[in-house]
DSSP file (Angstrom, degrees, kcal/mol; ACC not computed):
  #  RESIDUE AA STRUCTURE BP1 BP2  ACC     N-H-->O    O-->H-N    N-H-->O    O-->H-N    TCO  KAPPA ALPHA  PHI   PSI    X-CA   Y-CA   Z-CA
    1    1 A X              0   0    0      0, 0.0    24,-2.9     0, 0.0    27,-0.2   0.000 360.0 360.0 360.0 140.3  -28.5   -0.8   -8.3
    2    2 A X        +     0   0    0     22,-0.2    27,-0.7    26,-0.1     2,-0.3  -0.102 360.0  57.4-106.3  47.6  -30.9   -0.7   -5.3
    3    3 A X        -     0   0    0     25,-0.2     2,-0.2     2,-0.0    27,-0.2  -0.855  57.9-179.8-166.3 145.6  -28.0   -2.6   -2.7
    4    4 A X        -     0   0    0     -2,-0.3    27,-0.5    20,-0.1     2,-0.3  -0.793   6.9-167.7-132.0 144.8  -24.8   -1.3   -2.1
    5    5 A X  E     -a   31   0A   0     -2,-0.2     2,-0.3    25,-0.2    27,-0.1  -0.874   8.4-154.9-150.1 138.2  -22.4   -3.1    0.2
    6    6 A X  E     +a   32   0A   0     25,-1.8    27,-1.8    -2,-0.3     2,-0.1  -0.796  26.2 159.8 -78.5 123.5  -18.9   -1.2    1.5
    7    7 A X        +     0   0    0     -2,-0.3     2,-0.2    25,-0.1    27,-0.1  -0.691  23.1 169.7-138.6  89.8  -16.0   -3.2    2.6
    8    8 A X        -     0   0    0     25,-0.5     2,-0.2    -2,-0.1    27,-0.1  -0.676  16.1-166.5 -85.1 164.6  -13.1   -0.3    2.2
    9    9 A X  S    S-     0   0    0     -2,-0.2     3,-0.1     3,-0.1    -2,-0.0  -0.868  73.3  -3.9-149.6 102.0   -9.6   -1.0    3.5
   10   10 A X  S    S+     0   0    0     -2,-0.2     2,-0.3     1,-0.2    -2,-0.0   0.624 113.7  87.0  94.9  17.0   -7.1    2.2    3.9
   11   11 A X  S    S-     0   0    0      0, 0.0    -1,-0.2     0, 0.0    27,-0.1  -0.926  85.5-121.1-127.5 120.6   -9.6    4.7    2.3
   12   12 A X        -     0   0    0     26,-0.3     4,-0.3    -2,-0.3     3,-0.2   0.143  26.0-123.9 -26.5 159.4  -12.3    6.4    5.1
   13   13 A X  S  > S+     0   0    0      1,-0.2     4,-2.6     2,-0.2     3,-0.4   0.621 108.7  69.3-101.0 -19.2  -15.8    5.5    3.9
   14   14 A X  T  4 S+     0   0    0      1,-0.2     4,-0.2     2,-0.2    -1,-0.2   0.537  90.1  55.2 -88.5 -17.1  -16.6    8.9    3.8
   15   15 A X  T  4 S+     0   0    0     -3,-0.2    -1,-0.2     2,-0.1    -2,-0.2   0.586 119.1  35.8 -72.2 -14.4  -14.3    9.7    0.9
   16   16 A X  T >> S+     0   0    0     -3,-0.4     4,-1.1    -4,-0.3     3,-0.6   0.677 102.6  83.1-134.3 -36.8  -16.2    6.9   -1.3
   17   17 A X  H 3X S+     0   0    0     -4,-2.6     4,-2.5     1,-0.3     3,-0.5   0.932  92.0  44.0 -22.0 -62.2  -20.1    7.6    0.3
   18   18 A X  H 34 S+     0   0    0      1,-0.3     4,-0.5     2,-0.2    -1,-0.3   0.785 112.3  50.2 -90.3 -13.8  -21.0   10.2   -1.6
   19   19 A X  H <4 S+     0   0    0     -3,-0.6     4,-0.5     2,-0.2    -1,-0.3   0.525 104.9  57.9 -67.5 -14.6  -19.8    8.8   -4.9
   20   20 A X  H >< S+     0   0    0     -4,-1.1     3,-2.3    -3,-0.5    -2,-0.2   0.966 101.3  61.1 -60.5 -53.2  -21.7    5.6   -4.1
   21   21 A X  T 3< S+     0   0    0     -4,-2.5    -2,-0.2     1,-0.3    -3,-0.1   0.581  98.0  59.8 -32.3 -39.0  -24.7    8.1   -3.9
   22   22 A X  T 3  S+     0   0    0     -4,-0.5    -1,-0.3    -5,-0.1    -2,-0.2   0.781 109.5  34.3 -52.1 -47.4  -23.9    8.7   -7.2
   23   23 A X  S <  S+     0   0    0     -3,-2.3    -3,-0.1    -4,-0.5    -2,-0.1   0.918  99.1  79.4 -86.0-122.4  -24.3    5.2   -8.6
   24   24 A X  S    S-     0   0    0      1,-0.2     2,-0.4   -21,-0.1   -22,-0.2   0.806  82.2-105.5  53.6 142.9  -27.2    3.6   -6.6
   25   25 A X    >   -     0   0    0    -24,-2.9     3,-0.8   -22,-0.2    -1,-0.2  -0.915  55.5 -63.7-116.9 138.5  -31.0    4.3   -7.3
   26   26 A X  T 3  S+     0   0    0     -2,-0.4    -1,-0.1     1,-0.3    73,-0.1   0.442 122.6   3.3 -25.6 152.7  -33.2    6.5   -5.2
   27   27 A X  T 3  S+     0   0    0     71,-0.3    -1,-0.3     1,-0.2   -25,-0.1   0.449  85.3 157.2  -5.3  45.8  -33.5    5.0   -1.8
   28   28 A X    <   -     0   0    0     -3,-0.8    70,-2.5   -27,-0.2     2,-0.2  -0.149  38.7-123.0 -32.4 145.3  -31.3    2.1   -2.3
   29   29 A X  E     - B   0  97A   0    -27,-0.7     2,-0.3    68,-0.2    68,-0.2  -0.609  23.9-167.6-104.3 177.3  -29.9    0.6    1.0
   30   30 A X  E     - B   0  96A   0     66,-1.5    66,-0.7    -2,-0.2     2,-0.4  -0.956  16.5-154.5-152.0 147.7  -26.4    0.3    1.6
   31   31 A X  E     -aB   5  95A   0    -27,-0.5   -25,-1.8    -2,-0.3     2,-0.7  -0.971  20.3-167.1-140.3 127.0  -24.8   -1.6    4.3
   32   32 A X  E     -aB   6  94A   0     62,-3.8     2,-1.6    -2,-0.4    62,-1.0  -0.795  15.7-142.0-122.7 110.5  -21.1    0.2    5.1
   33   33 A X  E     - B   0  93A   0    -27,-1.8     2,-2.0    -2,-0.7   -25,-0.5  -0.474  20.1-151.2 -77.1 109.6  -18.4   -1.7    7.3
   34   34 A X  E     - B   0  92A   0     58,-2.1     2,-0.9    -2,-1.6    58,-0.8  -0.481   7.8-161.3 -76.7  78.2  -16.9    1.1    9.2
   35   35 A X    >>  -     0   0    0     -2,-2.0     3,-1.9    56,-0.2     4,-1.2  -0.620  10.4-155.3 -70.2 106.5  -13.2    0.3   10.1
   36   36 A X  G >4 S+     0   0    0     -2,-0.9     3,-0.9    54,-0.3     4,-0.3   0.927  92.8  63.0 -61.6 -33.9  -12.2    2.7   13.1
   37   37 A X  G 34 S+     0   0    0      1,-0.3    -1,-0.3    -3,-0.1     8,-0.1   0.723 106.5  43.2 -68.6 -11.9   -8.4    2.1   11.7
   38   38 A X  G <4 S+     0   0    0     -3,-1.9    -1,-0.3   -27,-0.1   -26,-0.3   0.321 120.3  37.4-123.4 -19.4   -9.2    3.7    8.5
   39   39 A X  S << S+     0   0    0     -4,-1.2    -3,-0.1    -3,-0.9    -2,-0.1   0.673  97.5  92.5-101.3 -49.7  -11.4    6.8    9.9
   40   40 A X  S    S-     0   0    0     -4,-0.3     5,-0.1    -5,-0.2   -28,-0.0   0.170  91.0 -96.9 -26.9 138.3   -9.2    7.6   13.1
   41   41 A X        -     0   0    0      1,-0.1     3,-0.3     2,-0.1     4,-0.2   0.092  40.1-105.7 -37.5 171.9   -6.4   10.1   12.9
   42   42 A X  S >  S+     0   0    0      1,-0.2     3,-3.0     2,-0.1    -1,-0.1   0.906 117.8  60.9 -78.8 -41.1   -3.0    8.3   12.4
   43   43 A X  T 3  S+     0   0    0      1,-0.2    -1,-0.2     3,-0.0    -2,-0.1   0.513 105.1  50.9 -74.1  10.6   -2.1    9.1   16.2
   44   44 A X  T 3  S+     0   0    0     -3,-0.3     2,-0.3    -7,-0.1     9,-0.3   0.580  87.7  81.8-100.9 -20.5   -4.8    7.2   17.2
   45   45 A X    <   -     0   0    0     -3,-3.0     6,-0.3    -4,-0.2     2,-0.1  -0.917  67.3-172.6-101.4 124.2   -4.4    4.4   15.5
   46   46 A X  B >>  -D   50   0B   0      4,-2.3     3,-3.0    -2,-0.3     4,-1.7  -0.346  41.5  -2.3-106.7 165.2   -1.6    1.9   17.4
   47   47 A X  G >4 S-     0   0    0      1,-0.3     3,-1.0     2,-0.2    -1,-0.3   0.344 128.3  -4.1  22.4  91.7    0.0   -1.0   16.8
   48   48 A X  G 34 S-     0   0    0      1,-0.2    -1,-0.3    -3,-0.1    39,-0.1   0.466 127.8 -63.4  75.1 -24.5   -0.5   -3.0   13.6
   49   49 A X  G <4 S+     0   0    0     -3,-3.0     2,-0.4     1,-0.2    -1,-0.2   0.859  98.3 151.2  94.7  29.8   -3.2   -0.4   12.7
   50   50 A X  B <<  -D   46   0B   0     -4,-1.7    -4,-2.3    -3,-1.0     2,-0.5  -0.633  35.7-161.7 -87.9 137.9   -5.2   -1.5   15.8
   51   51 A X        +     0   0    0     -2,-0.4    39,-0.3    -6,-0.3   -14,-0.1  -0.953  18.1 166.4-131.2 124.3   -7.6    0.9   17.6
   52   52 A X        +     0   0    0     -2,-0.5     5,-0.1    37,-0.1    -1,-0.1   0.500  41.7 107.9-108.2 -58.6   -8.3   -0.5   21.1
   53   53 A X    >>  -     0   0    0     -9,-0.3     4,-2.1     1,-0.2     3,-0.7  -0.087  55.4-156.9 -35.2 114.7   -9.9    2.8   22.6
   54   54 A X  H 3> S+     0   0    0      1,-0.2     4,-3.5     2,-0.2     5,-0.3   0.856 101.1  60.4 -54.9 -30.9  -13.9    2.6   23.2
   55   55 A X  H 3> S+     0   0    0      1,-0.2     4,-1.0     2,-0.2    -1,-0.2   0.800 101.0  46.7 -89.5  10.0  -13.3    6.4   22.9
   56   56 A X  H <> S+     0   0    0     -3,-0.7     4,-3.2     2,-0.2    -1,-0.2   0.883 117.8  44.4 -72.5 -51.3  -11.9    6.3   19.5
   57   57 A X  H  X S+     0   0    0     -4,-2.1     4,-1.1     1,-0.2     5,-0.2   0.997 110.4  50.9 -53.9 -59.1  -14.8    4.0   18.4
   58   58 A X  H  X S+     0   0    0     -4,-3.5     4,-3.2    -5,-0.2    -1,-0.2   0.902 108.5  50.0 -50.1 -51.4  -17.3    5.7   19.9
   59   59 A X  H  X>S+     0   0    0     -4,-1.0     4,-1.6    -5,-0.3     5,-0.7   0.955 113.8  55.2 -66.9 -79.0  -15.9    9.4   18.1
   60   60 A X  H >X5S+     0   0    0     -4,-3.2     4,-6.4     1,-0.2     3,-5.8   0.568 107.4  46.8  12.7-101.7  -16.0    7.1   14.6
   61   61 A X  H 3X5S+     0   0    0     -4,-1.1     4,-1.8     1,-0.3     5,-0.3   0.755 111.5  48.0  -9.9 -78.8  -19.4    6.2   15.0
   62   62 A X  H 3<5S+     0   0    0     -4,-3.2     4,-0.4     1,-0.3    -1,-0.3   0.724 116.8  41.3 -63.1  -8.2  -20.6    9.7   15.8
   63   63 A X  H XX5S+     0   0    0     -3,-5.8     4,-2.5    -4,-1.6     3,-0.6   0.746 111.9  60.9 -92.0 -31.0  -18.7   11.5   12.8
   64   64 A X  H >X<S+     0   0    0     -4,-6.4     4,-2.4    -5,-0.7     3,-1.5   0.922 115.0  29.5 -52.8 -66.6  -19.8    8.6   11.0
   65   65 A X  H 3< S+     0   0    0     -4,-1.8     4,-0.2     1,-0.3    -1,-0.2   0.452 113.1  57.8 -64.1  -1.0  -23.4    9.4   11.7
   66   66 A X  H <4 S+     0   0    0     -3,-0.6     4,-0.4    -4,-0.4    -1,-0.3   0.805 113.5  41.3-105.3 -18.1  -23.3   12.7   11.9
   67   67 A X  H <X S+     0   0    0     -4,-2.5     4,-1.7    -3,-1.5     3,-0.3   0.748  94.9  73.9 -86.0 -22.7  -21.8   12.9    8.2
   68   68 A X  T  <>S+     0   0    0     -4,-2.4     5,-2.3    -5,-0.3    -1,-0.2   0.801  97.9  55.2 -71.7   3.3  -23.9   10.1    6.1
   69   69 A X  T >45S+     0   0    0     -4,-0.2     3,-1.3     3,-0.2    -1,-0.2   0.814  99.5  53.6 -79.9 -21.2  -26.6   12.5    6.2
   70   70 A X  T 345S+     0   0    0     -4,-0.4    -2,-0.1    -3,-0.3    -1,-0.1   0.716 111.1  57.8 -78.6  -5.2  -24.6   15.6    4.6
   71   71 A X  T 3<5S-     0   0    0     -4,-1.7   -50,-0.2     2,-0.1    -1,-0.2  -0.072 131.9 -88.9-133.5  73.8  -24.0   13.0    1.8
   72   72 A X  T < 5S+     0   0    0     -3,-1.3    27,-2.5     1,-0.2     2,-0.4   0.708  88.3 122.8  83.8  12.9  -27.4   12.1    0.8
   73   73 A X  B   < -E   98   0C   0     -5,-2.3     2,-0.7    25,-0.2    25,-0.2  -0.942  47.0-157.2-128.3 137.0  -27.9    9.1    3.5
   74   74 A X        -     0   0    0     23,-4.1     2,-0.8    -2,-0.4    23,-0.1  -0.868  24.4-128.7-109.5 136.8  -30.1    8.4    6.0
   75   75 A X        +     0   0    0     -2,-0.7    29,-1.6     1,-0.2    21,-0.2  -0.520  26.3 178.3 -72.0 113.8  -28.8    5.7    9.1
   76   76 A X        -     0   0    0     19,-1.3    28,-0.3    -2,-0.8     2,-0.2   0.954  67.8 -27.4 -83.0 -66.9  -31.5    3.1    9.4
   77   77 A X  E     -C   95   0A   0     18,-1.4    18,-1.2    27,-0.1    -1,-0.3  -0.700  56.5-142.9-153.1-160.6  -29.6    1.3   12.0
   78   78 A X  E     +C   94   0A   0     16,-0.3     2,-0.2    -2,-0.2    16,-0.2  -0.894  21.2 177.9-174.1 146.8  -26.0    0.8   13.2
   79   79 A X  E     -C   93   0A   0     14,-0.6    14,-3.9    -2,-0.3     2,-0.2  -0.902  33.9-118.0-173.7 159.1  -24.2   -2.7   14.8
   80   80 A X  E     -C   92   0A   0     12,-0.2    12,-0.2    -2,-0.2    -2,-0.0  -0.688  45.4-105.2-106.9 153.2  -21.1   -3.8   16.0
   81   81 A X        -     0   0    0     10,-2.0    -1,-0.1    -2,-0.2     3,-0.1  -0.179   9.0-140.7 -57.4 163.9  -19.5   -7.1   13.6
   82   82 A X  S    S+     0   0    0      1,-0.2     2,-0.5    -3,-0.1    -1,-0.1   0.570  83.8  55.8-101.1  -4.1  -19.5  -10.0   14.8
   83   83 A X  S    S-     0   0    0      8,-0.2     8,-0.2     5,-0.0    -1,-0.2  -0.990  74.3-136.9-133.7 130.4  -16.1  -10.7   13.4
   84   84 A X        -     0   0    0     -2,-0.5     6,-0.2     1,-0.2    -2,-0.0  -0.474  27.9 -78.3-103.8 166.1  -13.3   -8.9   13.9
   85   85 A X    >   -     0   0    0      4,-0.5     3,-1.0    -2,-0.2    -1,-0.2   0.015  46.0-103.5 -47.4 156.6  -10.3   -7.7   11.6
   86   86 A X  T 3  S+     0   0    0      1,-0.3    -1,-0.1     2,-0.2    -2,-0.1   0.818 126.4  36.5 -74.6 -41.3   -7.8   -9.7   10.6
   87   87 A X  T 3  S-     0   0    0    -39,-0.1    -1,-0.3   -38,-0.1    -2,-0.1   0.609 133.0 -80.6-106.1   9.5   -5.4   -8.3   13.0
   88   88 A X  S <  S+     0   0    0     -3,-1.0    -2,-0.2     1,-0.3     2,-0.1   0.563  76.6 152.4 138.9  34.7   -8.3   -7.9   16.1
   89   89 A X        -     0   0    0    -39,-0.1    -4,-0.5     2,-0.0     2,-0.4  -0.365  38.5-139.6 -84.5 178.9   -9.9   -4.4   15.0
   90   90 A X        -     0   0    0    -39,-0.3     2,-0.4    -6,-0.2   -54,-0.3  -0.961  29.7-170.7-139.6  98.8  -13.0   -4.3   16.0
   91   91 A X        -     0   0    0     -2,-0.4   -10,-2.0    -8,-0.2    -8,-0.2  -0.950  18.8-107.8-150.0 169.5  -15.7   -3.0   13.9
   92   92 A X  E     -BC  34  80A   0    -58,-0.8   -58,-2.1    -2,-0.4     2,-0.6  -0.123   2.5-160.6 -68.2 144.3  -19.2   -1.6   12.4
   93   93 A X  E     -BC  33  79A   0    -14,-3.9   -14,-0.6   -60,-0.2     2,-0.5  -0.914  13.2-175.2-103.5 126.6  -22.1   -2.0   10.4
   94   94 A X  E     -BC  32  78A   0    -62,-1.0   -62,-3.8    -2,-0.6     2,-0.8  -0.924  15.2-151.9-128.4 124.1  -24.1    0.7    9.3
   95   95 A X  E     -BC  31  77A   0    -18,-1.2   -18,-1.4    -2,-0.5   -19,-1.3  -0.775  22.7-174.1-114.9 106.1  -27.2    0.3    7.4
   96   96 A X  E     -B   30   0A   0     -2,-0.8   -66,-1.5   -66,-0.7     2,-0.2  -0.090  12.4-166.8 -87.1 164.3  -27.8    3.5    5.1
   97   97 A X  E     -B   29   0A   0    -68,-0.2   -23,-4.1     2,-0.2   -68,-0.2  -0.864  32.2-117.2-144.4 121.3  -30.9    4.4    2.8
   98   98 A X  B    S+E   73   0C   0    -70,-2.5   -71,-0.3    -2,-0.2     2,-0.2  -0.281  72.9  29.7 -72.1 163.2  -30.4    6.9    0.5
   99   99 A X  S    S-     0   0    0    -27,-2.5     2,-0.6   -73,-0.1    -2,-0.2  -0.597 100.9 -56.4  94.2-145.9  -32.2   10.0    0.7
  100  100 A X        +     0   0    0     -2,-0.2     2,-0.3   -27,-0.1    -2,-0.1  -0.920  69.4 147.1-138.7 124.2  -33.6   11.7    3.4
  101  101 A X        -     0   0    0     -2,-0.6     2,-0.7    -4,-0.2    -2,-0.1  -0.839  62.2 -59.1-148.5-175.8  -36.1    9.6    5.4
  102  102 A X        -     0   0    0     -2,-0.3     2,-0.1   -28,-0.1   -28,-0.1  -0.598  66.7-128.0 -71.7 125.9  -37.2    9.3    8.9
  103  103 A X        -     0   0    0     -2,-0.7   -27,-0.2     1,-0.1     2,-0.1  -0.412  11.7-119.5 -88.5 151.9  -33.8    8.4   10.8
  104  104 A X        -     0   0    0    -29,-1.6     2,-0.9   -28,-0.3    -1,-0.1  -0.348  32.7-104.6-123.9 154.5  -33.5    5.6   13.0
  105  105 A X        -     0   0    0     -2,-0.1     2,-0.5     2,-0.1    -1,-0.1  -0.844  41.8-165.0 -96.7 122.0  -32.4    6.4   17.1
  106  106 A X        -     0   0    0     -2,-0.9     2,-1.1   -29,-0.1   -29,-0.1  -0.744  19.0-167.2 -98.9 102.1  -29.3    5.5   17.0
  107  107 A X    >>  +     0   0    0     -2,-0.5     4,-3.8     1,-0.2     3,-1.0  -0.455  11.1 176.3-124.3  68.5  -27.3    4.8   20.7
  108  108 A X  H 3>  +     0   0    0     -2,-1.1     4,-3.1     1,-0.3     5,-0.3   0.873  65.8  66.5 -61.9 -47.5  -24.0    4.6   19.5
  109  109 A X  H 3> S+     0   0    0      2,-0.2     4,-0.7     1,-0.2    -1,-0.3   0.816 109.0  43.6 -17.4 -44.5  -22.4    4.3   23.3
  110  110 A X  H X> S+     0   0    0     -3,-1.0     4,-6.2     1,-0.2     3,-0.8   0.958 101.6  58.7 -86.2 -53.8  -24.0    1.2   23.5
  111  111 A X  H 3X S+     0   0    0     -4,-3.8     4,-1.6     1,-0.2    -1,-0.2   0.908 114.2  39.3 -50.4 -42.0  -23.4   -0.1   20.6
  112  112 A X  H 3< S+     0   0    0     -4,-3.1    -1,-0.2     1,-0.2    -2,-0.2   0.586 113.6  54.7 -77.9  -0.2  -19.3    0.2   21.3
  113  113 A X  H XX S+     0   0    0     -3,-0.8     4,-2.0    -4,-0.7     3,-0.6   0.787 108.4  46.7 -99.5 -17.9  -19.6   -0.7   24.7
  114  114 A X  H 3X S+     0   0    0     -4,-6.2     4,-6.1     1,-0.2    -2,-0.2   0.978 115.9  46.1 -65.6 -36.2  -21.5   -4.1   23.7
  115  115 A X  H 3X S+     0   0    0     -4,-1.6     4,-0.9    -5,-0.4    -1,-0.2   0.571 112.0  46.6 -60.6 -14.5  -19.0   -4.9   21.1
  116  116 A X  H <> S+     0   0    0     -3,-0.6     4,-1.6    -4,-0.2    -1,-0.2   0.665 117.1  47.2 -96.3 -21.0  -15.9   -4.1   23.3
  117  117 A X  H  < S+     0   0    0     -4,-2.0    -2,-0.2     2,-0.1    -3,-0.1   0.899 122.0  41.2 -83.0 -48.8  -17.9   -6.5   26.4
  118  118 A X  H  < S+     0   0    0     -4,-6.1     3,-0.3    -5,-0.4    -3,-0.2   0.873 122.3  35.3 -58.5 -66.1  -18.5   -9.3   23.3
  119  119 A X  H  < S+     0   0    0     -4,-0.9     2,-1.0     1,-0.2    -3,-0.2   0.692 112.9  53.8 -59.5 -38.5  -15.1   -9.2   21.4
  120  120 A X     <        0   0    0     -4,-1.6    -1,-0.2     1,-0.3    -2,-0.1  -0.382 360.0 360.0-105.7  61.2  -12.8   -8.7   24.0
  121  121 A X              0   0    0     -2,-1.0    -1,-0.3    -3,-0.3    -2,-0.1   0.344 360.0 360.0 -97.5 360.0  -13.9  -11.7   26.2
């Protein structure tokens, strides 16, 4: 396949990445919805499996990015959903290409503080 799309729920994305890698043909995109309730530590996670902290998201984000490149991805770009989880989670899109290509500048602060100023209007 040259398209991948991630929607995990209650496994990190980062357990299941690098076996997508497997599957998918050389620079294939991917676009991987990043649920902070599913990478955050458990003590982090609140209520209902809500994460509310910008600094939770933000710390996501940046292990997210700072790990799809050790498995085999480069981050094209990064966005907040426009729709949130079922029970008000708030979360990302992150739009991968495998293999190792020029990486995209990425300003993950912004991106969780526009998404916390849109969603939580």
């Amino acid at each position: 396949p040259s398209f991948a799309v991630m929607d995990l729920s209650f496994i990190s994305v980062r357990m299941v990445l690098p076996v997508v890698r497997e599957l998918i043909a050389e620079d294939a995109r991917v676009i991987c919805l990043i649920k902070p309730q599913f990478e955050a530590g458990r003590e982090k996670v609140g209520k209902k499996g809500v994460v509310r902290e910008k600094s939770t998201h933000l710390e996501v984000i940046n292990e997210f990015l700072a790990f799809a490149p050790t498995a085999g991805f480069t981050v094209l770009g990064l966005e907040y959903s426009p729709i949130r989880g079922p029970e008000g989670n708030i979360e990302y899109l992150a739009y991968l290409q495998k293999g190792e290509n020029a990486p995209a500048v990425i300003d993950a602060a912004s991106v969780v503080e526009a998404s916390h100023n849109e969603l939580e209007k």
